[in-house]
C-alpha positions as CSV (number, residue, x, y, z in Angstrom):
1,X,50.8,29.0,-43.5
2,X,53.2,29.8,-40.6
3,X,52.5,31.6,-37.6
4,X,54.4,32.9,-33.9
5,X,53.0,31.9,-31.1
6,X,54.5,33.5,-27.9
7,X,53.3,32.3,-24.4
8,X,54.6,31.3,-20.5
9,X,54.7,27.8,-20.3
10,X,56.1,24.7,-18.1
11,X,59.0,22.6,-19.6
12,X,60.0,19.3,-18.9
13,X,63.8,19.0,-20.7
14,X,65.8,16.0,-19.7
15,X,66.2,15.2,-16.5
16,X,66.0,19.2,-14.8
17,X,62.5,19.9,-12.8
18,X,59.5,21.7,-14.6
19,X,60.5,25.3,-15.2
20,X,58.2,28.1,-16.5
21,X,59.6,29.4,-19.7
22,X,58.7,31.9,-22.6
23,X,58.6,30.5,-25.8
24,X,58.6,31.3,-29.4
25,X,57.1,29.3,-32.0
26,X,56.5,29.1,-35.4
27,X,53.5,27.3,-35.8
28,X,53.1,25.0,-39.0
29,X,50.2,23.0,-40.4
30,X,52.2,19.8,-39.0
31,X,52.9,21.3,-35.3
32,X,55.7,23.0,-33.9
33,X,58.8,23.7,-35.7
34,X,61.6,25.7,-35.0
35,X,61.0,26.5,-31.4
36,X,63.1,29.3,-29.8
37,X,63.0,29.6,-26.2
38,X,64.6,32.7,-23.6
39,X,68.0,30.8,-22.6
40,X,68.6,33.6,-19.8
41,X,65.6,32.0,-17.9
42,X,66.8,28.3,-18.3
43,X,69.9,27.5,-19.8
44,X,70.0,24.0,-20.9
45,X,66.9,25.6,-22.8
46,X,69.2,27.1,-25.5
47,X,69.1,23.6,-27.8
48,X,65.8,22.4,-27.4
49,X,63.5,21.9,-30.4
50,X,59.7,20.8,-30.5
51,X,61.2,17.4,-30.3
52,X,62.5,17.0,-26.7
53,X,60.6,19.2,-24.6
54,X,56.6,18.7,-23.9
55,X,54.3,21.5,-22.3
56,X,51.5,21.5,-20.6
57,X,49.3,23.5,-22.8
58,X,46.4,21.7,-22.3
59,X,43.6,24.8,-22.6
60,X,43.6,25.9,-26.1
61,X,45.6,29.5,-26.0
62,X,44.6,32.0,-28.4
63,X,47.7,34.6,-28.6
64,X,49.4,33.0,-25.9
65,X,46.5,33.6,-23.9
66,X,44.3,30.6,-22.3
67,X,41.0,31.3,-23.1
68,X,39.3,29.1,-20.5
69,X,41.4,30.5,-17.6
70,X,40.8,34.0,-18.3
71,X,37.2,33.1,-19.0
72,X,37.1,31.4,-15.2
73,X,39.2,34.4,-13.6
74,X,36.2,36.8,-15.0
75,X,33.3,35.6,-14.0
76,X,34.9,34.6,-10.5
77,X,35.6,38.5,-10.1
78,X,32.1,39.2,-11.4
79,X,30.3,36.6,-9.2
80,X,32.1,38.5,-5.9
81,X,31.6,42.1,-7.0
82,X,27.7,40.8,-7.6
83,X,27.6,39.2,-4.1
84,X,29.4,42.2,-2.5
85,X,26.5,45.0,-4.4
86,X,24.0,42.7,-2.8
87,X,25.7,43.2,0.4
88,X,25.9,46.7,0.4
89,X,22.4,47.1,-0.1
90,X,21.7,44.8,3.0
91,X,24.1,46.7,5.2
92,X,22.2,50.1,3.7
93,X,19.0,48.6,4.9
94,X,20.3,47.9,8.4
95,X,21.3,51.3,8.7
96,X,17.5,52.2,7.8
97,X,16.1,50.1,10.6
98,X,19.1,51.5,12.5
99,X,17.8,55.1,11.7
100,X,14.2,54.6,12.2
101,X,14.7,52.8,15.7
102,X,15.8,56.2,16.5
103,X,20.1,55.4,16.4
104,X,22.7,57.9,15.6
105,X,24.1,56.1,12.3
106,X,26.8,58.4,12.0
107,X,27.5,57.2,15.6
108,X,27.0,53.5,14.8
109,X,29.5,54.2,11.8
110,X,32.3,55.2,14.0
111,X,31.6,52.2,16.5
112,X,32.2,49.8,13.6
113,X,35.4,51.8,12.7
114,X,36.8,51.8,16.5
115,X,35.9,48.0,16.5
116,X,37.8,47.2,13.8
117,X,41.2,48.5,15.4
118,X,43.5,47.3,18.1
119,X,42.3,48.5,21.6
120,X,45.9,50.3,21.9
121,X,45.4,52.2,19.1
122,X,41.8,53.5,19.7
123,X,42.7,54.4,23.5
124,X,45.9,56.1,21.9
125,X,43.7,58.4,20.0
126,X,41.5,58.7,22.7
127,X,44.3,60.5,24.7
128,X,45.4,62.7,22.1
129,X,42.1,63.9,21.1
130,X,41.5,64.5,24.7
131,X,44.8,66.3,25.0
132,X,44.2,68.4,21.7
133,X,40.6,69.3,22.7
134,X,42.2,70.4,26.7
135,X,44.9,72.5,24.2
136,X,42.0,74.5,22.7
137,X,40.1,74.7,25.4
138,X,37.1,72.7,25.2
């Protein structure tokens, strides 16, 4: 039974450095055979065959994909996205004590937002607002 695989992977050929390459190849019950690879992206590439080149496949690849790296990437992303809800709701209950101490939290928003930017900036504003609200009068 023969089948394609097509993946990015990291030759070794000869004596050139590690390059990352796309590869075809057709797949047989005995390994690779047959191996075409994307010349434009590494010359010398054109004439290798599954015999002189090794790659470092070493996570099995389903589709060209690895499995176990995709797998990690996930559940990194949903480890951070569960630690950042948990946040939220501790910054929404800081705002509640903020509120029933008697604080502006609107107020205590904008703070936070003035903080975060360069003093030039927020004094720039500062001097146009107070020139815009002079230019309507108020």
């Amino acid at each position: 039974m023969e089948h394609v695989k097509l993946a990015l992977t990291r030759v070794h050929h000869r004596d050139k450095p590690a390059v990352q390459i796309r590869y075809a190849c057709r797949l047989l019950v005995g390994g690779m055979a047959g191996c075409m690879t994307a010349p434009s992206l590494y010359p010398e590439a054109a004439d290798m065959s599954a015999d002189n080149f090794e790659t470092d496949d070493s996570s099995a690849a389903v589709g060209g994909i690895a499995a176990d790296r995709l797998r990690s990437i996930i559940e990194r992303v949903e480890r951070l996205e569960e630690e950042r809800k948990a946040l939220a709701g501790d910054i929404k209950d800081i705002y509640t004590e903020a509120k029933s101490a008697g604080f502006d939290t609107k107020v205590i928003r904008q703070i936070i937002r003035l903080r975060k930017q360069e003093p030039a900036e927020v004094e720039e504003q500062e001097t146009l607002l107070d020139i815009y609200r002079r230019a309507l009068g108020m």
